[in-house]
C-alpha positions as CSV (number, residue, x, y, z in Angstrom):
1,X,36.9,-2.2,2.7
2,X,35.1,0.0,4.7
3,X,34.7,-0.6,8.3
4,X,30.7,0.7,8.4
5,X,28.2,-2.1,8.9
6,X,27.5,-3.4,5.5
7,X,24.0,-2.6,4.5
8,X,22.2,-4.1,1.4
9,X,19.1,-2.1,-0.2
10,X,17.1,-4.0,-2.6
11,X,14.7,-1.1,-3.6
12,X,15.0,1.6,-5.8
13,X,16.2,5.0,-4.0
14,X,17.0,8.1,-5.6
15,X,20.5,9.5,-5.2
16,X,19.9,11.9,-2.5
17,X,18.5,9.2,-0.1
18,X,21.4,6.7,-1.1
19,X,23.5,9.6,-0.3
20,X,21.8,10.0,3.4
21,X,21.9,6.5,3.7
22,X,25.7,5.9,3.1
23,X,26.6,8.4,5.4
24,X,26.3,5.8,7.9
25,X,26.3,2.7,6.1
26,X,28.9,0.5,4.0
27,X,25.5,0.6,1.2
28,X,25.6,-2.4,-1.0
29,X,22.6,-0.7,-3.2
30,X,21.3,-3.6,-5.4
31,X,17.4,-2.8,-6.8
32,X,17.6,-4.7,-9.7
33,X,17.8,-8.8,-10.0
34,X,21.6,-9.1,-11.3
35,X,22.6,-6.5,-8.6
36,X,21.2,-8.5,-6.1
37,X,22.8,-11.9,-7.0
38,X,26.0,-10.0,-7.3
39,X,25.7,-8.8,-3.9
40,X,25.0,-11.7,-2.4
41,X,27.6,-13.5,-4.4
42,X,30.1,-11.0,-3.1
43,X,29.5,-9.4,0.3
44,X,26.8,-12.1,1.3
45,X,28.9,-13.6,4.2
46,X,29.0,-9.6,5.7
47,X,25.8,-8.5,5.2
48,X,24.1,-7.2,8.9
49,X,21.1,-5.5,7.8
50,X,18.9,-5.6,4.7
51,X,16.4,-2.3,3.3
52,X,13.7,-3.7,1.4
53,X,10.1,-3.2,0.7
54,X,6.7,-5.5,1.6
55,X,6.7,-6.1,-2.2
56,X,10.2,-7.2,-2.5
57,X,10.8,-9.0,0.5
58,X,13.5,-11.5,1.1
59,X,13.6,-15.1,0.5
60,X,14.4,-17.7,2.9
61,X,16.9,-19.1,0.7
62,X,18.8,-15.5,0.4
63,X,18.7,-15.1,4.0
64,X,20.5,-18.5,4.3
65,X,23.4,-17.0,2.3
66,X,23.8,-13.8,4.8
67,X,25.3,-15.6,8.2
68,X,25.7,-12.2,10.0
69,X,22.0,-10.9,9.4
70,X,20.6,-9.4,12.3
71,X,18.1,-6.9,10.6
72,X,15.6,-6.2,7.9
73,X,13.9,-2.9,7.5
74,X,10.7,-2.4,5.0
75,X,11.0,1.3,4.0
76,X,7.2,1.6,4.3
77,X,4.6,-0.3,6.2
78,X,3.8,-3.2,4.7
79,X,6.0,-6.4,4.8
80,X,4.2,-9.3,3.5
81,X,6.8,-11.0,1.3
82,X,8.6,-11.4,4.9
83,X,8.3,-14.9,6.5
84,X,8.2,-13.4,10.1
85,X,8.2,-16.6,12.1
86,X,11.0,-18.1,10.1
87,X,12.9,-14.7,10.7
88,X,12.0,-14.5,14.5
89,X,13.3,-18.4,14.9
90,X,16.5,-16.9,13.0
91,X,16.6,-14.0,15.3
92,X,16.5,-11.1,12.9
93,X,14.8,-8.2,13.9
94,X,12.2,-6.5,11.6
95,X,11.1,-3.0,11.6
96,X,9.0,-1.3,8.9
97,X,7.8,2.7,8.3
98,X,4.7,2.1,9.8
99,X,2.3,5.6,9.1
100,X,5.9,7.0,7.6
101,X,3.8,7.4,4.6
102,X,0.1,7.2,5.6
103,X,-0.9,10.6,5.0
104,X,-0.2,10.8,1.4
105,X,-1.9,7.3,0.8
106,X,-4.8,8.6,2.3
107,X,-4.7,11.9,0.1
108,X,-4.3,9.8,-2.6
109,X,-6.9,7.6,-1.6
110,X,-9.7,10.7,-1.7
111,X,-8.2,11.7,-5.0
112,X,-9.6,8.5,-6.6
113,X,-12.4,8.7,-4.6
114,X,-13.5,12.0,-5.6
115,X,-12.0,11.1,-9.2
116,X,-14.8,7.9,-9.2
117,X,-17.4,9.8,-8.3
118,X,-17.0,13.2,-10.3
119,X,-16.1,11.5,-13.4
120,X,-12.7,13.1,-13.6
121,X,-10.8,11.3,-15.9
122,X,-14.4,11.0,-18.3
123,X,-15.1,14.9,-18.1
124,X,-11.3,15.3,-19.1
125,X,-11.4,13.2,-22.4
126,X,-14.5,14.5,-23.3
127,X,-13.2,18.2,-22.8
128,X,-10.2,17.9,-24.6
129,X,-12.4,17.0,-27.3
130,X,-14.4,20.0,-27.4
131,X,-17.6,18.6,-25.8
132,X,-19.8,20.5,-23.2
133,X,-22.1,19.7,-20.3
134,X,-25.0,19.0,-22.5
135,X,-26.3,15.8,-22.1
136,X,-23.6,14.4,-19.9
137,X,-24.9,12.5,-16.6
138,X,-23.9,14.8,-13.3
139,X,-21.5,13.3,-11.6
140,X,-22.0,12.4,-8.3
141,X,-20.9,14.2,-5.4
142,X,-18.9,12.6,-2.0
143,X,-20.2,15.1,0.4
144,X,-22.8,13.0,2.5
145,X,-21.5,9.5,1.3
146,X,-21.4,6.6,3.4
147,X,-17.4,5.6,3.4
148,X,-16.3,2.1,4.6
149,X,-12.4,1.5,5.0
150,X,-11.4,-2.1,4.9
151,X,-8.0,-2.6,7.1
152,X,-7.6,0.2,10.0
153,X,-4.1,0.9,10.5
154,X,-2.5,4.1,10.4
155,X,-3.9,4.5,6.4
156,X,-7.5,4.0,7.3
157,X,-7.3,6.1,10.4
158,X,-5.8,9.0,8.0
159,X,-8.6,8.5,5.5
160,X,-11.5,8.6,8.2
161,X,-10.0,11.9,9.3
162,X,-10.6,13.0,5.5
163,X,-14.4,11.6,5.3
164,X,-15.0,14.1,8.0
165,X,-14.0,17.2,6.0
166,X,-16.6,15.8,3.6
167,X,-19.2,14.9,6.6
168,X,-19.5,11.1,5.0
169,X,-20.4,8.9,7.9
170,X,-17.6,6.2,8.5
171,X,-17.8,2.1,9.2
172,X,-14.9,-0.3,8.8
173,X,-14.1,-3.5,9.1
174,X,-10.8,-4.6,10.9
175,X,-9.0,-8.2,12.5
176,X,-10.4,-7.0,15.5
177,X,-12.2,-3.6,16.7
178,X,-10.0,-1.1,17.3
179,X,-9.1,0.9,21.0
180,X,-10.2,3.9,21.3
181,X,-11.9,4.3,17.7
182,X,-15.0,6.2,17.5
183,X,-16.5,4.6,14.9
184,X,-18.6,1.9,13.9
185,X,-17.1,-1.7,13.8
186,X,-18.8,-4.1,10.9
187,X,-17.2,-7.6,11.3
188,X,-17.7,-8.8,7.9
189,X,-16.6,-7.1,4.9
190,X,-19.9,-8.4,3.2
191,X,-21.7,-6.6,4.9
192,X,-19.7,-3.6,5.5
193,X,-19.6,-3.4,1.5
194,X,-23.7,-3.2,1.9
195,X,-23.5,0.0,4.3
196,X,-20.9,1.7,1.9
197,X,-21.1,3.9,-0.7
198,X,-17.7,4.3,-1.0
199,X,-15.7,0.9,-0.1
200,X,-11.8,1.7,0.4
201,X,-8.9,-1.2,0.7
202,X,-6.2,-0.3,3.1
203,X,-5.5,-3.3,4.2
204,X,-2.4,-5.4,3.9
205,X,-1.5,-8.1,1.6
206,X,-1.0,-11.7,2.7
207,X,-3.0,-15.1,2.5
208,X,-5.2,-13.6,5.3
209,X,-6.7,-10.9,3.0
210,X,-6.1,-12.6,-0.4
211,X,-9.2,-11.7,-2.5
212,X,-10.8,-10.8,0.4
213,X,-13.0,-8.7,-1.9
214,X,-14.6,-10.7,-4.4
215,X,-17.7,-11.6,-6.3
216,X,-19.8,-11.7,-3.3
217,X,-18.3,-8.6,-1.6
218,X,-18.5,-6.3,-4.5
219,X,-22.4,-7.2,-5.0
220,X,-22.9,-6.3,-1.7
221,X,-21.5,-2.9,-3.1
222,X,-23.8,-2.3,-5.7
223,X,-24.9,-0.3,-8.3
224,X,-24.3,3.5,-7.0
225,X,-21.0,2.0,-4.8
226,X,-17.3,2.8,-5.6
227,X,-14.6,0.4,-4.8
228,X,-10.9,2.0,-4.3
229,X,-7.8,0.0,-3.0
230,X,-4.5,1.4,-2.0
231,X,-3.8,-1.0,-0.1
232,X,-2.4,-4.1,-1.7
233,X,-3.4,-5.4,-5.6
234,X,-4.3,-9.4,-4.1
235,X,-6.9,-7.6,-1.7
236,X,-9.7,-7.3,-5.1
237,X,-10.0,-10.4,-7.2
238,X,-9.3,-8.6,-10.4
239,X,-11.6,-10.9,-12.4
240,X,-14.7,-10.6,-10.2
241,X,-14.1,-6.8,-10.5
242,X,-13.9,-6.5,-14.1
243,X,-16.9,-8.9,-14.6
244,X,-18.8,-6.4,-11.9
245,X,-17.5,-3.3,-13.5
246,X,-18.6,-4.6,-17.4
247,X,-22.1,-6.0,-15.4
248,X,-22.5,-2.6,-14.1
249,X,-22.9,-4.3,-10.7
250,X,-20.7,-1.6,-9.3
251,X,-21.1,2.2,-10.5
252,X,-16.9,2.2,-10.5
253,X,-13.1,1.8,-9.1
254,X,-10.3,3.3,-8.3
255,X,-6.9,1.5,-8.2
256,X,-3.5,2.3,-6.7
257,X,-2.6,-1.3,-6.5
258,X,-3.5,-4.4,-8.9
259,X,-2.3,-7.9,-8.6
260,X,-0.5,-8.0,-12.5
261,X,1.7,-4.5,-10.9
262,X,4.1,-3.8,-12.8
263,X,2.0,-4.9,-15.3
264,X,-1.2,-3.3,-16.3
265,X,-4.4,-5.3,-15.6
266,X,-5.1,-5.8,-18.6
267,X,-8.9,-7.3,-17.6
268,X,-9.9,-3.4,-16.3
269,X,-8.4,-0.5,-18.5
270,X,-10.7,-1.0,-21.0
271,X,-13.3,0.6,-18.7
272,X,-14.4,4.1,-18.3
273,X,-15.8,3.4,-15.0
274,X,-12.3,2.9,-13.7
275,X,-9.5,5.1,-12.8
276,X,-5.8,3.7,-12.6
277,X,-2.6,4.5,-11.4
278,X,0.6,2.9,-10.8
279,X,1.3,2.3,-6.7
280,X,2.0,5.9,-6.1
281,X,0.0,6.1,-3.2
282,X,2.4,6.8,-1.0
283,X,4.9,8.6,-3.0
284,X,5.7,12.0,-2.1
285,X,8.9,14.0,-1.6
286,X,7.5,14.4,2.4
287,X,6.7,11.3,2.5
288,X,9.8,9.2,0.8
289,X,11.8,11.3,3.3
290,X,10.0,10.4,6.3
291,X,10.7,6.7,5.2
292,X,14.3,6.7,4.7
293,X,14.5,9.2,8.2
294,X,12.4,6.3,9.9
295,X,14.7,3.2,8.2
296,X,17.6,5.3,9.7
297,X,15.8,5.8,13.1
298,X,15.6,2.1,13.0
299,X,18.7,1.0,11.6
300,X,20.9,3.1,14.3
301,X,18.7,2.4,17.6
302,X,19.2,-1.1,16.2
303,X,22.7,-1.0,16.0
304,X,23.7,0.9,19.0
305,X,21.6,-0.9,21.5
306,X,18.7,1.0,21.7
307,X,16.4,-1.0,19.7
308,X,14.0,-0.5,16.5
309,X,11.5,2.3,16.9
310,X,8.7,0.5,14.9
311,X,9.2,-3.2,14.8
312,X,7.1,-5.7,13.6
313,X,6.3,-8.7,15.9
């Protein structure tokens, strides 16, 4: 048995990182639901620290069944399947990868944005089937929009550093205003969603923002608005957006994130006005390496007394 600190990983890594990882940890690398129940069956009694992710979490009753825990790490930023006062009560730390991965969201965030509003995934079809330009409608341009960012945290700070490149004025709507933001503060989503021509999701998941954008929210929008979320699926009430997309009451969407993921929603793809992807936001080579460099960051300050470099309280 090996006298590292036994680690267990619930999330899918790629060989290299486990690699990286176990260079410093006994890994107990268990990403799938039978893996984890053997884990815990096993090594439960031994397990210090835990790698997971906000979609994964960790349930109360598992943590029960791991004595020694002292630590859980999200590899990226969000943690909401984390009961955080339960876990303070208990002691354990938790750190996440907080802006680890923020830049690539937010590139990924204008590619659906400009992908929306330039008809990309339209203009493609139609060109693989030999059509021209004549008669299409021009697509419209994001150069001068109005972009609102729901949730700014180090995403929505990365994307209104990328609305300036395309001189699009920028609102958002936060908990709280931010310090030190040079930008306009809109308390209610509502009526942030009216200023916007663009409305981008970055916010987290949780009851607090749990269909936060509805009915009401995407009318606000409009017509000639664009709705894209990369932040978490149970932000958009998936039924009020398809009924708003097949309405026309919004002019389209973009979607990292959907609450059916894995499963497609199947309420939305069988609109044009919508383009799709599956929570990739924030994967990049750069990026998945800044994550696992940050977990370790985390895991060893923990360890050897110097203490989490970005924990969550």
């Amino acid at each position: 048995m090996s006298d590292r600190i036994p680690l267990l990983v619930l999330n899918p890594m790629t060989p290299a990182h486990e690699a990286q990882i176990a260079e410093h940890f006994e890994l107990l690398y268990a990403p799938k639901p039978a893996q984890r129940e053997a884990a815990l069956a096993q090594h439960g009694a031994r397990i210090r620290a835990v790698l997971t992710i906000g979609a994964i979490g960790l349930s109360a009753a598992e943590i029960d069944r791991m004595p020694a825990l002292e630590l859980i790490c999200c590899l990226g930023a969000g943690y909401e399947q984390l009961d955080l006062p339960d876990l303070h009560r208990r002691g354990v730390v938790v750190a996440n990868g907080a802006g680890t991965n923020a830049a690539c969201v937010a590139d990924h965030a204008f590619a659906l944005v400009l992908a929306v509003l330039r008809q990309v995934r339209t203009m493609d079809r139609a060109c693989r089937a030999g059509h021209w330009r004549t008669g299409m409608t021009a697509p419209a341009q994001a150069s001068g929009k109005r972009l609102g960012i729901f949730g700014l945290g180090a995403i929505g700070l990365e994307i209104a550093k990328r609305a300036k490149g395309f001189d699009m004025p920028v609102a958002y709507c936060n908990r709280k205003p931010r310090d030190g933001v040079d930008l306009d503060y809109i308390a209610s989503l509502t009526e942030l969603a009216a200023w916007s021509d663009v409305l981008v999701c970055a916010a987290p998941g949780g009851a607090a923002t749990h269909h936060a954008v509805n009915a009401e929210v995407l009318q606000a929008l409009g017509p000639r608005g664009v709705l894209v979320n990369i932040g978490r699926g149970s932000v958009v009430d998936t039924a009020a957006l398809a009924q708003a997309l097949q309405d026309k009451a919004i002019a389209g969407a973009g979607l990292d994130v959907y609450d059916s993921e894995p499963e497609p929603p199947q309420a939305l793809i069988g609109f044009d006005n919508l383009t799709i992807t599956p929570h990739i936001g924030g994967w990049s080579p750069e990026a998945g390496q800044a994550m696992v460099d940050r977990f370790l960051d985390n895991a060893l300050g923990h360890f050897s007394g110097r203490g989490v470099v970005s924990p969550v309280r």
